[in-house]
C-alpha positions in Angstrom: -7.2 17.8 -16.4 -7.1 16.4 -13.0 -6.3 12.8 -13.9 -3.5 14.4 -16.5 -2.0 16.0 -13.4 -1.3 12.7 -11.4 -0.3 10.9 -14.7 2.5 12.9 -15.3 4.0 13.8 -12.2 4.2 10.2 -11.4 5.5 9.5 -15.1 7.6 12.4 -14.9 9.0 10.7 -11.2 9.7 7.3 -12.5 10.6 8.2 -15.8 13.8 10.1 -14.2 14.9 7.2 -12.0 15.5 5.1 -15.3 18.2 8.4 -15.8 6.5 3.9 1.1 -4.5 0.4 11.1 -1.2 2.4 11.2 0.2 4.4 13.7 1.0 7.8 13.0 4.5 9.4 12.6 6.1 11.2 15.4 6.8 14.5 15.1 10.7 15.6 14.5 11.4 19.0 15.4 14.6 20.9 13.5 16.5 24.1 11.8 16.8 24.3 8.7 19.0 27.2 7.1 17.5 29.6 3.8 16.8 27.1 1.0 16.6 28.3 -2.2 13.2 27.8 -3.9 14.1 24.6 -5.7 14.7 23.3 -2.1 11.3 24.8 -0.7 9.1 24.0 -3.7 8.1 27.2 -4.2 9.1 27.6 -8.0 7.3 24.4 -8.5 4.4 25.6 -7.0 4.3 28.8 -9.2 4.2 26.7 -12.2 1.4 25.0 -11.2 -0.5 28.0 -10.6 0.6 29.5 -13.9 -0.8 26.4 -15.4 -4.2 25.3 -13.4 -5.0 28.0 -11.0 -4.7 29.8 -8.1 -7.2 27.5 -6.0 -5.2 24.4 -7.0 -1.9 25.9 -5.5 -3.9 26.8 -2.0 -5.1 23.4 -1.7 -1.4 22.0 -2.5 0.0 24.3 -0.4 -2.3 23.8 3.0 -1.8 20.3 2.8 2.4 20.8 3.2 2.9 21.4 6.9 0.9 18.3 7.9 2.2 16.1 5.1 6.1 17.3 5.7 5.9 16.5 9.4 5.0 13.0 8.8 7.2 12.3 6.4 10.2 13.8 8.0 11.1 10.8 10.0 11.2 8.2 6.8 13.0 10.9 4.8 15.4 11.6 7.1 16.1 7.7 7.8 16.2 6.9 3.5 19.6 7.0 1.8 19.8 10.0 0.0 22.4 11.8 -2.8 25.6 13.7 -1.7 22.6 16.6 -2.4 20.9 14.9 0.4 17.9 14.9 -2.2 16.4 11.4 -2.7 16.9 9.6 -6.0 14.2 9.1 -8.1 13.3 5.6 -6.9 14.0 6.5 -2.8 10.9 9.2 -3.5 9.1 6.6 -5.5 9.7 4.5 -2.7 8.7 6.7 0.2 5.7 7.7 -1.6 4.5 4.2 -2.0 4.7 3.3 2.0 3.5 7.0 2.6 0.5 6.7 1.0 -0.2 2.6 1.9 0.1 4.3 5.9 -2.1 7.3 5.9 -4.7 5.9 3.3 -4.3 2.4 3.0 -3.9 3.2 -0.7 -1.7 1.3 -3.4 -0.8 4.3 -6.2 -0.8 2.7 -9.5 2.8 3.9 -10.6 4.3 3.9 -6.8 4.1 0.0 -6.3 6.9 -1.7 -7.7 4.6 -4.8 -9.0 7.4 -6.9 -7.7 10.4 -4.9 -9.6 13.1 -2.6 -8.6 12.1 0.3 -7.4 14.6 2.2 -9.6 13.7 0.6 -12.9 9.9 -0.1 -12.8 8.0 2.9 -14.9 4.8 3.7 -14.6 3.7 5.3 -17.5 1.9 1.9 -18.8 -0.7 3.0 -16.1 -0.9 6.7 -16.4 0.4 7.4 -20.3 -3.9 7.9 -21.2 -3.7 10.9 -18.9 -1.0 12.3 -19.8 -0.8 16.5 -20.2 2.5 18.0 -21.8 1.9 20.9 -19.5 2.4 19.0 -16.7 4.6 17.0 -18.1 6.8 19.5 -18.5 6.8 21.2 -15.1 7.9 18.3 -13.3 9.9 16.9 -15.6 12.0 19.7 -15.3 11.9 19.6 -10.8 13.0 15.9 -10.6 15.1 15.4 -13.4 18.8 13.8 -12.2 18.9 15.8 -9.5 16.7 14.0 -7.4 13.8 15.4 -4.5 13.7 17.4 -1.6 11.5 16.9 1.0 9.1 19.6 -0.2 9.5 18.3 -3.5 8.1 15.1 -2.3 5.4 16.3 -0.1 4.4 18.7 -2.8 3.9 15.4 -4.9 1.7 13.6 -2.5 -0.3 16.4 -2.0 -0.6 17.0 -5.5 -2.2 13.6 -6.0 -4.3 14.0 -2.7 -5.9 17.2 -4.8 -6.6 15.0 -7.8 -7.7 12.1 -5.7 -10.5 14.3 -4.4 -11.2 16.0 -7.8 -11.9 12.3 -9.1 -14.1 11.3 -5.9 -16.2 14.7 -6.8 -16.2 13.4 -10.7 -17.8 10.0 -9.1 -20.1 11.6 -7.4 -22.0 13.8 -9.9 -22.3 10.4 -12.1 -23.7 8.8 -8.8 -26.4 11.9 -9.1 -26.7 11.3 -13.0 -27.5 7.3 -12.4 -30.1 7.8 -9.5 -31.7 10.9 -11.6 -31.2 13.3 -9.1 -30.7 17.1 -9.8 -27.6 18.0 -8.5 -29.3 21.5 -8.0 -32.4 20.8 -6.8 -33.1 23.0 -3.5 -34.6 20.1 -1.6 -34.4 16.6 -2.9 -35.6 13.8 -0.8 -33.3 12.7 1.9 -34.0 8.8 0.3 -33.2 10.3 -2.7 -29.4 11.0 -1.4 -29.1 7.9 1.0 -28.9 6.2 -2.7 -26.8 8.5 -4.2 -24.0 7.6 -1.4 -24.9 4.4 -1.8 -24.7 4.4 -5.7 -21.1 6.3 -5.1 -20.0 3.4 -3.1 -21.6 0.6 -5.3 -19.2 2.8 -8.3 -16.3 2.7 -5.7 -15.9 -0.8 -4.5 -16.5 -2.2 -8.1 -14.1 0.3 -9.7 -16.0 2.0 -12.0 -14.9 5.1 -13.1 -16.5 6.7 -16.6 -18.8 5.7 -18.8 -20.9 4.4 -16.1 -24.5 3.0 -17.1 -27.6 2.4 -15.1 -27.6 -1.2 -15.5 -23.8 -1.0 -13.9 -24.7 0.6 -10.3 -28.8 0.3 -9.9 -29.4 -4.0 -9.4 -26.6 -3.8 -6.4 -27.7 -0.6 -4.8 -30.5 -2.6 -2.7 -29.3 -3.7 0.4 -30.7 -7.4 -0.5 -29.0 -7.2 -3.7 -26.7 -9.6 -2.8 -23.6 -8.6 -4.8 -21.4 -8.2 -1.7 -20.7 -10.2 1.2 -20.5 -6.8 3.4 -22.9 -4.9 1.4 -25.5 -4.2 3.9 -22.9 -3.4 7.1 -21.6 -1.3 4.3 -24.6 0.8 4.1 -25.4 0.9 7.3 -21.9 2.3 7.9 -22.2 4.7 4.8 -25.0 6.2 6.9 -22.8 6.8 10.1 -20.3 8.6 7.8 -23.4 10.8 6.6 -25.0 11.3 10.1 -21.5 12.6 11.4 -20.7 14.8 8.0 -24.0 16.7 8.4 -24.1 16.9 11.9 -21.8 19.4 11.4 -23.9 21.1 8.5 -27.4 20.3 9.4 -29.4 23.0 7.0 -27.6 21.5 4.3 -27.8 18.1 4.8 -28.9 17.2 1.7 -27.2 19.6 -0.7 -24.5 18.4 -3.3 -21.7 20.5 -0.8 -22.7 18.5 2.2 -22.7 14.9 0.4 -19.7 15.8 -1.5 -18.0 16.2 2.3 -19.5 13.1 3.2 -18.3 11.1 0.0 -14.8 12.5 0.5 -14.8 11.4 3.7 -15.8 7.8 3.1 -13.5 7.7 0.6 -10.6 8.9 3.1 -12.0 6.4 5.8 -12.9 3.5 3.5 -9.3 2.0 3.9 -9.3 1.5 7.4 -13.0 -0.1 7.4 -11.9 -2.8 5.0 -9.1 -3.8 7.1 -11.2 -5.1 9.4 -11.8 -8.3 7.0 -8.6 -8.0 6.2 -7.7 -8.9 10.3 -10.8 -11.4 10.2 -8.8 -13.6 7.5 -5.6 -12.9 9.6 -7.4 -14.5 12.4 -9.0 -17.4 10.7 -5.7 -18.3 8.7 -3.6 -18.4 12.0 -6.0 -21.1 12.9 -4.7 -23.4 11.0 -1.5 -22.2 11.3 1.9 -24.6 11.3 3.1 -23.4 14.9 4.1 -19.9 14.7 6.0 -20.1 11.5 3.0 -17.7 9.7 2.6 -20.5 7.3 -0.8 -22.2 7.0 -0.1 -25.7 4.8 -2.0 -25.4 1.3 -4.4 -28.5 1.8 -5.3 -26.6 4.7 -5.7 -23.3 3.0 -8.3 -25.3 0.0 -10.4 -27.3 3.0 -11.1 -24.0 4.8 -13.2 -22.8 2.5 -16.7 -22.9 2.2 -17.8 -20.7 -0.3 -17.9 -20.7 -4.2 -15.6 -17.1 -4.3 -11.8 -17.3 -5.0 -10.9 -16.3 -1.2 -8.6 -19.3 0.2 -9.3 -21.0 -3.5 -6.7 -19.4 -5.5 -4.5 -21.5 -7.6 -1.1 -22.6 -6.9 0.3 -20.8 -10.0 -1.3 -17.5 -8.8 -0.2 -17.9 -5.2 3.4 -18.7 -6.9 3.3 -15.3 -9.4 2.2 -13.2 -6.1 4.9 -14.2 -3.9 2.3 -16.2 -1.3 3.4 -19.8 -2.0 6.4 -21.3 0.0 7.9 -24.6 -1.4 10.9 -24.9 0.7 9.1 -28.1 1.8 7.9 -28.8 -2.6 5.9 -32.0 -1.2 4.1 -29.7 1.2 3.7 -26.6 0.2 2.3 -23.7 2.3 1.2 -19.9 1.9 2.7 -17.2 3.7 0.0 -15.7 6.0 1.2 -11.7 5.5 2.1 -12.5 1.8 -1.0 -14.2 1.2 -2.6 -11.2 3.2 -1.2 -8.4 1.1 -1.5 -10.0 -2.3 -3.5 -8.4 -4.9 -6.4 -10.9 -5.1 -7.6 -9.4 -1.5 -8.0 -5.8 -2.8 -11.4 -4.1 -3.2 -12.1 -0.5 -4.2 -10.1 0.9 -7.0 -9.8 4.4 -8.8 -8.1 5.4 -11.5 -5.0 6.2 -9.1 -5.2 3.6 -6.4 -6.8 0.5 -5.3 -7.5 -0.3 -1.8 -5.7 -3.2 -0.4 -4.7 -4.6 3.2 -2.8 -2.3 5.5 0.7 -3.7 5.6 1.1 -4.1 9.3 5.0 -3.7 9.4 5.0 -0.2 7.9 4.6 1.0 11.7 7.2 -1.4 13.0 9.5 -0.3 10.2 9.0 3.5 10.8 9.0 2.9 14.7 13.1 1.7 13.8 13.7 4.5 11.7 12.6 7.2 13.7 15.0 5.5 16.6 17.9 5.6 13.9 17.7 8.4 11.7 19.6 7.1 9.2 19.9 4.8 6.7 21.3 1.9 8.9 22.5 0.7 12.0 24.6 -1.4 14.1 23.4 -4.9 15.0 23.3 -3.5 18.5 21.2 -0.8 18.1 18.4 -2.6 16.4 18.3 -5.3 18.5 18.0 -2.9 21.5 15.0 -1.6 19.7 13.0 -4.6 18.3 13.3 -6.3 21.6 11.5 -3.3 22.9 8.9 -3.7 19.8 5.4 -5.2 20.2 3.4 -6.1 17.1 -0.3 -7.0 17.1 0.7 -11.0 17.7 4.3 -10.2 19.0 5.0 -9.3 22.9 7.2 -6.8 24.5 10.2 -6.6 25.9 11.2 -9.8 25.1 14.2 -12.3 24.4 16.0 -12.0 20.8 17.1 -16.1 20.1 20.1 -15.7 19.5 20.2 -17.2 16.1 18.3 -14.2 15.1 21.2 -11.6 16.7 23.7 -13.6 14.5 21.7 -13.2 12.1 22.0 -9.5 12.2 25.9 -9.5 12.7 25.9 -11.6 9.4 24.0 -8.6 7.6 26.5 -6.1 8.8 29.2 -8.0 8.1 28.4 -7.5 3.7 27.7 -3.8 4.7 31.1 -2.5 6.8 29.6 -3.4 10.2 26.0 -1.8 9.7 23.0 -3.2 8.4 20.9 -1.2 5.8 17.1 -0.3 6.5 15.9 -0.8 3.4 17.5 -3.7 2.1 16.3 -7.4 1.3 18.4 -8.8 4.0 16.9 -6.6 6.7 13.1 -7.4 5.5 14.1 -11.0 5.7 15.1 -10.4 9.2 11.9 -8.4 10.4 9.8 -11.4 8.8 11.5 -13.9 11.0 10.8 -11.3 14.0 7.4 -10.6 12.9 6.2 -13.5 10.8 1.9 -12.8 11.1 2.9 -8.8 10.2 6.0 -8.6 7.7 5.9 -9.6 4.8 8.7 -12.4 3.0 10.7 -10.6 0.6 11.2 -12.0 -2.7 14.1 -11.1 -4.8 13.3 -8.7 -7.6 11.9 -10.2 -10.7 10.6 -13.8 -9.3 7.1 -12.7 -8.4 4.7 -10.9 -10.4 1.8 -9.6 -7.8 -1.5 -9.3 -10.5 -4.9 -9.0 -9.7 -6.9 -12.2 -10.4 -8.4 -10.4 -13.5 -5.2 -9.3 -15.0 -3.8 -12.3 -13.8 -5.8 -14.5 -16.1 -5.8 -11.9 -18.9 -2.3 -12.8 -18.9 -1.7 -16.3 -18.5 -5.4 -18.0 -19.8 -5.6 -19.6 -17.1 -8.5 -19.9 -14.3 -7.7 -18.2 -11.0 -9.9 -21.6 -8.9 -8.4 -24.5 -8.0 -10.3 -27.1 -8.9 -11.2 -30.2 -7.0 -9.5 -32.7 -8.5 -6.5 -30.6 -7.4 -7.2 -29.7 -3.6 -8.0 -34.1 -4.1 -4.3 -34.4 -5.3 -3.0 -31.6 -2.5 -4.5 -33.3 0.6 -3.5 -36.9 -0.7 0.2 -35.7 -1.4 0.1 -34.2 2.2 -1.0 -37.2 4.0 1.5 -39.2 2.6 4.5 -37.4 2.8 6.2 -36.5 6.3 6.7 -33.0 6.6 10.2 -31.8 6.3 12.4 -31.2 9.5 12.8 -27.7 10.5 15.1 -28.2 13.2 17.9 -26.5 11.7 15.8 -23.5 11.0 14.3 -23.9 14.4 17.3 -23.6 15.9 18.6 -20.4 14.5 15.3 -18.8 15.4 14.1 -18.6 11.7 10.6 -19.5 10.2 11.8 -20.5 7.1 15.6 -21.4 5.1 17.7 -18.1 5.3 17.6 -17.0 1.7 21.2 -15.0 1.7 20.9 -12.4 -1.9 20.9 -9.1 -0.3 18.8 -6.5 -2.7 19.1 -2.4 -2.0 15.9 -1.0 -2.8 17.5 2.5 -2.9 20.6 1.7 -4.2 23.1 4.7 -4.1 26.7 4.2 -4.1 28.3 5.6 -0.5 24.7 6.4 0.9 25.4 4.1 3.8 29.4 4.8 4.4 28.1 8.7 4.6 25.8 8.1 7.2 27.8 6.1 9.4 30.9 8.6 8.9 
C-alpha cells in the first residue's frame, strides 16, 4: 500500500548506508551530458509503474523538475563518491534538511535521533509497513552505489505522493466520525466545517487508524478546551477553506473540494505553527544571559505559568535532548535554538512525519553552500560570506571578532587548509555566529532527542520538574557566582570551544577532490 511504499524506500535507503519560515532555494542553471537511465531515474520509475500504476508514476514524475531545482544547490555543495553519487547517509542527510525546509517536516527514518547519519536505520519506524515489492525495487537502485540526484528527488517525491495518500486516508475517517456521506450530493456546509475540523483535531493529536468517536468529537467544539490555539486554529482552518473553494465554488462542499482543502492545510500547517514556535523564541530571549542564547534554568522553571510541560521539563530530559548546558554545573542553562528544536515542542504527527520548529539555520546554511558549491571552503571565503549574512536577530554586513576568524583557520588547519560544510566543527562555528538560530552540536551518541512520551516510556521517569526541584535550582543559583566567561568572551564565543570534529557525510577524499 501507500504507507508500504515510504517504509521501504526509506528502509531500503538507510539499510544500504550500513553497506537535510525558510527561504527558498535559488535556482542553478547547468548542462548535463546523456545519462543513462540509472542516472535519470527513469528505470526506477518503470518499476514503480509496473508495480502500482500508471497514475502513481505521473504524480512522481510532475513533482521532479520543481523538486530537482531546489535541491540542486545542497546536492551540488554535499560530498559525494568518485561516482559523484551521494552515499547512502549524504542522501539520508539531504532528505532530512530537504524536507524540514519546504514542509517543516521531521521524516521518521530521515532524522538521525542524535546518531550518525551513516549508521542510524530506520526500519524500527517503518518495518510494520513494509512491502517486498518495494522493497525490492529500491533496494536494488541504492544499493553501494549510492544516489543521483534524480534518484533522490524521485525519493522525496515518492514520499510527497504517500504523504497525500495518507492525508486523503485521514480524511474519509474524519467523514466516518462526523457521519457524513462522503457521497452525498449536498451535505450541509456545517456538516463539513466539522469534518475539517475533525481532520485537524485527528492531525494535531496524531491519530492515524483505528480512530473512535470518543477520540475526535469532545475536542472538536471550539470551547473544548483541549488546545491552547484551538479556536485561532479553526478560525484559520476556515481561511484555508474559503481560499480552496474560491477556486471551486459549485463544489464547495463535495469530498474533491475538501480533500484540496485538507491537503493544503496539511502542506501549510508547518509554517502556521512556527509562529508559537517564534513566540517562545521571543519570550525565552527575555530572559536571556546577554546574547550568549542561553536563558539560566531557574529562569527557564520561574517563567512559567501554566500546569503544561512547556518551560517545565526536567533537567534529565533537557540533558537526553541536547538542550541543557552545564559548562557552568552550578548554574546550568538551556540553549535557546536547542531547547527550540527539541522534540518536546512538536505537534502534529503522521505516520511519516511529525511537525516540529523550523530550524532557522537551514537558510543560513544553504545561503553558504550555494556561494561555494562544494563541499568546503577556505577560511576566507566563508568569512566573506557570513559577514554579508543577516539572520532574524543577527545584522548585516558586519564585523567578524576576530576570535571567531581564528577560529575558522583552526578548522582548516585539521582539514588541508579548508573547512568542511557539514562537519561538527563548522556547526559549532555557525552557533557561535548565530547563537538565537543554530543549533549547538552535540557529538554523536551523547544526546538522545525523544518525545516526552517516549521519553518516559523509556526511562520511568516524569517529564515535570517538580517544586521542590525548581526550590533547589533557584537557591543553588543565588548562591553561587556565576562562572567567568571572559576567556570565551574574548575569542568571540558563547560557550567553551568543544574541539572533536565529527563528518556527517564521511567519505574518504570527498573534500581533497573538491578542492583539487
Amino acid at each position: 500500500g501507500a504507507a508500504a511504499m515510504a517504509a521501504i524506500a526509506t528502509t531500503a535507503l538507510l539499510s544500504a548506508s550500513a553497506a537535510s519560515a525558510s527561504t527558498p532555494y535559488p535556482k542553478f542553471l547547468h548542462r548535463r551530458r546523456r545519462a543513462p537511465p540509472s542516472a535519470t531515474g527513469e528505470d526506477l520509475l518503470h518499476e514503480l509503474e509496473g508495480a502500482f500504476g500508471a497514475a502513481m508514476r505521473r504524480n512522481v514524475e510532475a513533482r521532479v523538475p520543481q523538486l530537482e531545482e531546489a535541491m540542486s544547490p545542497t546536492f551540488r555543495a554535499l560530498p559525494k563518491l568518485p561516482s559523484d553519487r551521494l552515499s547512502p547517509g549524504g542522501a539520508r542527510y539531504l532528505l532530512h534538511r530537504w524536507f524540514v525546509s519546504r514542509h517543516n517536516w521531521y521524516v521518521f527514518g530521515f532524522d538521525n535521533g542524535g546518531q550518525s547519519w551513516d549508521k542510524v536505520s530506520p526500519s524500527a519506524a517503518f518495518a510494520p509497513h513494509g512491502d517486498s515489492r518495494v522493497q525490492s525495487i529500491f533496494g536494488r537502485h541504492v544499493g553501494s552505489r549510492g544516489l543521483s540526484l534524480r534518484e533522490t528527488v524521485l525519493l522525496a517525491a515518492t514520499l510527497e505522493c504517500l504523504v497525500e495518500q495518507d492525508v486523503t486516508k485521514r480524511l474519509r475517517l474524519a467523514y466516518k466520525v462526523i457521519g457524513v456521506d462522503r457521497q452525498a450530493a449536498t451535505p450541509k456546509e456545517e456538516d463539513i466545517e466539522a469534518v475539517v475540523d475533525a481532520f485537524m483535531v485527528m492531525y494535531v493529536r496524531g491519530l492515524h487508524t483505528k480512530v473512535k468517536k470518543k477520540d475526535v468529537l469532545p475536542f472538536v467544539p471550539a470551547d473544548s478546551g483541549w488546545f491552547n490555539f484551538w479556536p485561532e486554529t479553526r478560525k484559520w482552518l476556515r481561511e484555508v477553506r474559503e481560499d480552496v473553494v474560491s477556486r471551486h465554488p459549485k463544489s464547495r462542499v463535495s469530498f474533491e473540494t475538501t480533500s484540496r482543502v485538507v491537503q493544503d492545510v496539511a502542506r501549510r500547517y508547518g509554517d502556521r505553527a512556527h509562529n508559537e514556535c517564534l513566540d517562545m523564541k521571543r519570550n525565552l530571549m527575555q530572559y536571556e544571559r546577554g546574547s550568549a542564547g542561553r536563558v539560566a534554568l531557574h529562569e527557564l522553571y520561574t517563567s512559567t505559568t501554566n500546569d503544561t510541560w512547556q518551560y517545565a521539563e526536567h533537567t534529565d530530559y533537557l540533558r537526553d535532548v541536547g538542550a541543557l548546558d552545564e559548562a557552568d554545573s552550578r548554574r546550568p542553562s538551556i540553549i535557546i535554538p536547542n531547547y527550540i528544536h527539541s522534540p518536546s515542542n512538536c505537534g502534529a504527527a503522521t505516520v511519516y512525519y511529525s511537525i516540529c520548529c523550523i530550524n532557522e539555520c537551514e537558510p543560513l546554511l544553504a545561503h553558504i553552500e550555494e556561494q561555494v558549491a562544494a563541499p568546503d571552503a577556505t577560511p576566507a571565503q566563508l568569512a566573506d560570506i557570513v559577514r554579508q549574512l543577516p539572520s532574524p536577530t543577527v545584522a548585516a554586513p558586519r564585523d567578524l571578532h576576530a576570535g571567531l576568524v581564528e577560529r575558522l583557520e583552526a578548522i582548516a588547519a585539521v582539514h588541508r587548509g579548508r573547512v568542511p560544510l557539514h562537519g561538527r566543527l563548522f556547526a559549532q562555528w555557525l552557533h557561535n555566529v548565530y547563537p538565537h538560530e543554530c543549533p549547538f552540536p552535540h557529538l554523536f551518541g551523547t544526546t538522545r532527542p525523544l518525545d516526552p512520551h517516549s521519553w518516559m516510556r523509556t526511562t520511568g521517569k516524569h517529564i515535570m520538574v517538580t517544586d521542590e526541584d525548581v526550590e533547589e535550582c533557584s537557591f543553588q543559583a543565588a548562591a553561587e557566582s556565576p562562572v567567568s566567561d571572559d576567556v570565551q568572551a574574548e575569542a568571540g564565543l558563547v560557550a567553551p570551544w568543544q574541539p572533536e570534529e565529527e563528518l556527517f557525510i564521511n567519505i574518504p577524499g570527498a573534500y581533497s577532490r573538491s578542492a583539487a
